[in-house]
C-alpha positions as a printed NumPy array, in Angstrom:
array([[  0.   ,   0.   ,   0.   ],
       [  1.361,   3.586,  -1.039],
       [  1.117,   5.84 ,   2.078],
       [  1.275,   9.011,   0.758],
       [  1.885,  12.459,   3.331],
       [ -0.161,  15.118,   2.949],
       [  0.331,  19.145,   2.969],
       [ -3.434,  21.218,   3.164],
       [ -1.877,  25.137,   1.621],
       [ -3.686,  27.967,   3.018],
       [ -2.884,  31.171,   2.383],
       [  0.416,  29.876,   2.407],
       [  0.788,  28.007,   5.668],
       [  0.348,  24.58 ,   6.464],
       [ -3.138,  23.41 ,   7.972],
       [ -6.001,  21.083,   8.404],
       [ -9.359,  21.352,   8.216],
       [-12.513,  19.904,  10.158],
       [-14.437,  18.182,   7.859],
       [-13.799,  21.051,   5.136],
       [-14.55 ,  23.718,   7.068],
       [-12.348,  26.951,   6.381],
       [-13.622,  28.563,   9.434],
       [-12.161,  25.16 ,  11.469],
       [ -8.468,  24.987,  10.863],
       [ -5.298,  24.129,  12.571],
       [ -2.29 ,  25.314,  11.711],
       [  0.828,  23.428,  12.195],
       [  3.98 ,  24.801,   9.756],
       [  4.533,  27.988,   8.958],
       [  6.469,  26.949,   6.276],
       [  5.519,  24.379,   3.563],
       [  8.642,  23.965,   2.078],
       [ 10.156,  22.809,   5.022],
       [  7.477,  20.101,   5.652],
       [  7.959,  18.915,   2.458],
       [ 11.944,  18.312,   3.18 ],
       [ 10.716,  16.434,   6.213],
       [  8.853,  13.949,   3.924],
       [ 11.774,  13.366,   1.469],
       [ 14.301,  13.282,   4.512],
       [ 12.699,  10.378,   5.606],
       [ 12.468,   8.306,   2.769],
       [  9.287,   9.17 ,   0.798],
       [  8.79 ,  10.365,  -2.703],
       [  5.634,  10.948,  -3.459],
       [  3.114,  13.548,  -1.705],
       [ -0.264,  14.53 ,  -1.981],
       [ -0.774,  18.532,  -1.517],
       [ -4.345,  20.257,  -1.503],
       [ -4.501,  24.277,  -2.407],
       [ -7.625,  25.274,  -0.095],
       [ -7.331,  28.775,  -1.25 ],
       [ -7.85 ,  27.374,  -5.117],
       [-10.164,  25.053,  -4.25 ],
       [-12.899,  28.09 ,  -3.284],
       [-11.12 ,  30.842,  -5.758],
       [-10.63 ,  28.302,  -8.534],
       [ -7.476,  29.95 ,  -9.076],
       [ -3.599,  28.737,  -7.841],
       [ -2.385,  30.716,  -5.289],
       [ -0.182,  28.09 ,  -3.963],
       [  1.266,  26.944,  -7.534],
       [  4.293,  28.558,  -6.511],
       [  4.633,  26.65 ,  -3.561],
       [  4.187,  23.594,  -4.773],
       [  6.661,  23.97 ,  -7.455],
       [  9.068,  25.066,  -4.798],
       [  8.167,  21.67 ,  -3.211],
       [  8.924,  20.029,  -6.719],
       [ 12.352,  21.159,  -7.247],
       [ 13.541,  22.059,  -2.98 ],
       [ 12.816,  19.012,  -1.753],
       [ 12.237,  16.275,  -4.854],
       [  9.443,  15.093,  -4.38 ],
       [  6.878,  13.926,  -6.773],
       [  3.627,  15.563,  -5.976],
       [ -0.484,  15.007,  -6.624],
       [ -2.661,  17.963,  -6.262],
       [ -6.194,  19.063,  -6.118],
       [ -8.064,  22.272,  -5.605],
       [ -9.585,  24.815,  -7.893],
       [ -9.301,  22.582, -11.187],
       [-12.062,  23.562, -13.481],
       [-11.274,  23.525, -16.818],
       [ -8.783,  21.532, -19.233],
       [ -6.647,  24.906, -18.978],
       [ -5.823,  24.028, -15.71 ],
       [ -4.809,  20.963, -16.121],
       [ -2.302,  21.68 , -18.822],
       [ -1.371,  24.678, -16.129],
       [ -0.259,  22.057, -13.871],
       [  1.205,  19.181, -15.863],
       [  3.111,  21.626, -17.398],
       [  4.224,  23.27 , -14.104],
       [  5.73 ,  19.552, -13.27 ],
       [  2.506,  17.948, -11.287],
       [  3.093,  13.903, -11.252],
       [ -1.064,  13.77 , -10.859],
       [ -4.012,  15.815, -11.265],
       [ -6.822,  15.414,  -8.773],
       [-10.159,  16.752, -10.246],
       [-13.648,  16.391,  -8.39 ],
       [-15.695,  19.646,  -9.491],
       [-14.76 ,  19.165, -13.492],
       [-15.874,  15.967, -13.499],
       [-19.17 ,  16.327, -12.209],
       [-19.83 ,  19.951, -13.979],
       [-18.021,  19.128, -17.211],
       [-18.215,  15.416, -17.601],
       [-16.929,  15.325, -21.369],
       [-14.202,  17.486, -20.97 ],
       [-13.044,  15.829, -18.084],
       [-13.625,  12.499, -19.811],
       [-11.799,  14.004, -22.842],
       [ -8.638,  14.642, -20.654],
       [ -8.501,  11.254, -18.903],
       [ -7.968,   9.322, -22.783],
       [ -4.969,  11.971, -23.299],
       [ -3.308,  11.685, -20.107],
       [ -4.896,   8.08 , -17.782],
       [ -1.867,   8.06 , -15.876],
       [ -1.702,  11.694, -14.29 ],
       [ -5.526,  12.31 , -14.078],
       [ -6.763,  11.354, -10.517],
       [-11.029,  11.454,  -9.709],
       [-11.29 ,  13.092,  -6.538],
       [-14.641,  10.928,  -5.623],
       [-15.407,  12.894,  -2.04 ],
       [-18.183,  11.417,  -0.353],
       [-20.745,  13.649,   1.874],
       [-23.41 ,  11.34 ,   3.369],
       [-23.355,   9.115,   0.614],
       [-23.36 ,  11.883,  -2.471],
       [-20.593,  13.014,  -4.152],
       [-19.183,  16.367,  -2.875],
       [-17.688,  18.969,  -5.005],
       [-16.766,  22.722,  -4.822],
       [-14.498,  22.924,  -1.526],
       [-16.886,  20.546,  -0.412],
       [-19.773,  23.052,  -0.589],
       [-22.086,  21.14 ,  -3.249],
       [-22.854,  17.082,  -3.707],
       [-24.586,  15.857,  -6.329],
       [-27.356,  13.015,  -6.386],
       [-25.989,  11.269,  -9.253],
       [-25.509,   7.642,  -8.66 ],
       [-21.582,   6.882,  -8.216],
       [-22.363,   3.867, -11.018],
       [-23.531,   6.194, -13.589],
       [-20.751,   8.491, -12.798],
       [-17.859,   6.427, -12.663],
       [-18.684,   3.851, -15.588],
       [-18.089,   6.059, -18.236],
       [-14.553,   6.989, -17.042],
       [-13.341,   3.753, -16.886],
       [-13.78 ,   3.059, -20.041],
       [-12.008,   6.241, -20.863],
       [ -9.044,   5.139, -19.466],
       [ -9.133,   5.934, -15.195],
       [ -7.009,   4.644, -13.434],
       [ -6.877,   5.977, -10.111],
       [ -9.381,   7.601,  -7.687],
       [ -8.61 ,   9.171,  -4.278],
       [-11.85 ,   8.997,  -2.122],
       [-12.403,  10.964,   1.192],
       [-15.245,  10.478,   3.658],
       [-15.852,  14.377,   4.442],
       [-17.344,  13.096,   7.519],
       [-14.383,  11.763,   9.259],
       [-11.89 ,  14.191,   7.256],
       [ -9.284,  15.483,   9.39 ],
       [-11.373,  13.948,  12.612],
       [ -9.206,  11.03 ,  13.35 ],
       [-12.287,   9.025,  14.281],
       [-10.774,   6.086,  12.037],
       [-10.828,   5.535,   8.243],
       [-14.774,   4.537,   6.885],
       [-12.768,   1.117,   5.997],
       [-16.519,  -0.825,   4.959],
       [-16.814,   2.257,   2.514],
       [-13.259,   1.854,   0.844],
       [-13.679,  -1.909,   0.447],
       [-17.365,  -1.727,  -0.765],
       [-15.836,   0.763,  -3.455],
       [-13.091,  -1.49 ,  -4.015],
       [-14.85 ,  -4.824,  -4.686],
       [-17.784,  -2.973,  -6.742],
       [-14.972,  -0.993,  -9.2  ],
       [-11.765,  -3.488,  -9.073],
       [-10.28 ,  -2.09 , -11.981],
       [ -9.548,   1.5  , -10.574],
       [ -6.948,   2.119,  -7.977],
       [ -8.225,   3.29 ,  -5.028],
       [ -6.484,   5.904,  -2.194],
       [ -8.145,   6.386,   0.536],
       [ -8.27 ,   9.756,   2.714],
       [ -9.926,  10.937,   6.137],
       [-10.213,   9.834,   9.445],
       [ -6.882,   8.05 ,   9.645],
       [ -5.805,   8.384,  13.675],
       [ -3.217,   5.277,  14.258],
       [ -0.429,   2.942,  12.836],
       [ -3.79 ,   0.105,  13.211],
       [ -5.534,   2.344,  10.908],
       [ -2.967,   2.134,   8.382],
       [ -2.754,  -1.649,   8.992],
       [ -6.511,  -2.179,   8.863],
       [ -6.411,  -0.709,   5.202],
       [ -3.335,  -2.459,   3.948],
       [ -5.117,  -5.77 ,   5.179],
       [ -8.085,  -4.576,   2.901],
       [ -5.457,  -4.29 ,   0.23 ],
       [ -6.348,  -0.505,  -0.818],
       [ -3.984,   0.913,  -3.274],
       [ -2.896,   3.966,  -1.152],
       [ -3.963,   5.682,   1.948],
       [ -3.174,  10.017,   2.327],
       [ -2.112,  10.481,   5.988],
       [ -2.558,  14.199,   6.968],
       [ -3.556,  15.697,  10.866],
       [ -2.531,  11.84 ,  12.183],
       [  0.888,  12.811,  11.114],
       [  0.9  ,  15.893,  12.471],
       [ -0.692,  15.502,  15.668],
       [  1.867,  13.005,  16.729],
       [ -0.22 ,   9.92 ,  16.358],
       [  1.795,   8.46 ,  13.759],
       [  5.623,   8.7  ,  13.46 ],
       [  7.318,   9.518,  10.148],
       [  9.479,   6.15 ,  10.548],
       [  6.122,   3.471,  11.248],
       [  4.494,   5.367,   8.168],
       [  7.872,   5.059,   5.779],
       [  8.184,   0.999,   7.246],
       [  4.703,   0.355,   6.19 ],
       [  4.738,   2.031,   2.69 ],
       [  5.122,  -0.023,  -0.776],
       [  6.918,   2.251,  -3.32 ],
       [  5.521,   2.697,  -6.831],
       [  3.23 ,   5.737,  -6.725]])
């Protein structure tokens, strides 16, 4: 399983939300760039980074930070927040983003988004966020009835690859990871690779979902309340993401 560390930007500082509220956060770095050292330091290469600020503005006002994270520290990195429009996603490829996370695109411009998952299947990530069983988009602030079936189908077959899921319920809670909702994805769309995110508060946690045999889990306040040590995260993680 691919544990992947996570860095919430806003307005330039590291922080976590309560279950995506803005008016809820904690902050715990100052400086991003030096949290993002920390993760290569000890071992990993791959992190996941949301831009809060982009994902209400729909613009990037942490671009560049994260591209300071690219080249500082060396790090691969997957991002979401703000991405709208197949502009933006050529915005970030080009700026050196390993993966795309989309979750308002898809579900407000299904073709495009379909359109850019044939031309690039192995950097485009659905951001499937899960509000009392609807799909969430727009910082959280909409969901949409559409059944996940009827949404998800037709991007398979387009090429999709991988989809990061987070329970908005248990985001940034640690209450524990909605396990029977990542395996009951799993089993019902085998074909997609699926990364969990929210609610992780222990090393069991993380061991609980590697048992399940999820493709990747995002660790974020866990981390950085001191639950879970840098060193038990890196021994548990399988590179290759």
């Amino acid at each position: 399983m691919r544990i992947i560390p996570a860095i919430d930007l806003l307005d330039g500082e590291v922080v976590r939300l309560q279950k995506g509220d803005y008016s809820k956060k904690t902050v715990y770095n100052h400086d991003p760039i030096q949290e993002a050292k920390k993760f290569s330091a000890a071992g990993f290469n791959h992190i996941h980074v949301v831009d809060l600020n982009g994902a209400k503005s729909g613009t990037f006002e942490n671009l560049p930070v994260i591209r300071t994270m690219i080249n500082e520290a060396g790090l691969s990195v997957q991002t979401g927040g703000g991405v709208r429009s197949r502009g933006d996603i050529d915005l970030l490829l080009d700026a050196g983003l390993s993966g795309v996370i989309c979750s308002s695109m898809a579900v407000k411009s299904p073709d495009e988004f379909t359109k850019v998952v044939q031309d690039h299947p192995n950097e485009m990530i659905l951001g499937l966020d899960l509000k009392d069983g609807k799909m969430a988009y727009g910082g959280w602030l909409e969901t949409s009835d559409r059944p996940i079936e009827e949404f998800l189908d037709p991007l398979i077959e387009a090429g999709l690859k991988t989809v990061l899921s987070t329970d908005i319920a248990r985001d940034g809670m640690l209450s524990g990871p909605n396990v029977e909702m990542y395996s009951d994805l799993q089993n019902r769309f085998p074909s997609l690779n699926w990364i969990a995110s929210g609610g992780v508060s222990s090393l069991q946690d993380l061991v609980e979902l590697q048992n399940h045999n999820l493709y990747g889990v995002v660790v974020g306040r866990a981390y950085y309340e001191g639950n879970i040590r840098l060193d038990e995260m890196r021994e548990l993680h399988t590179f290759g993401l």
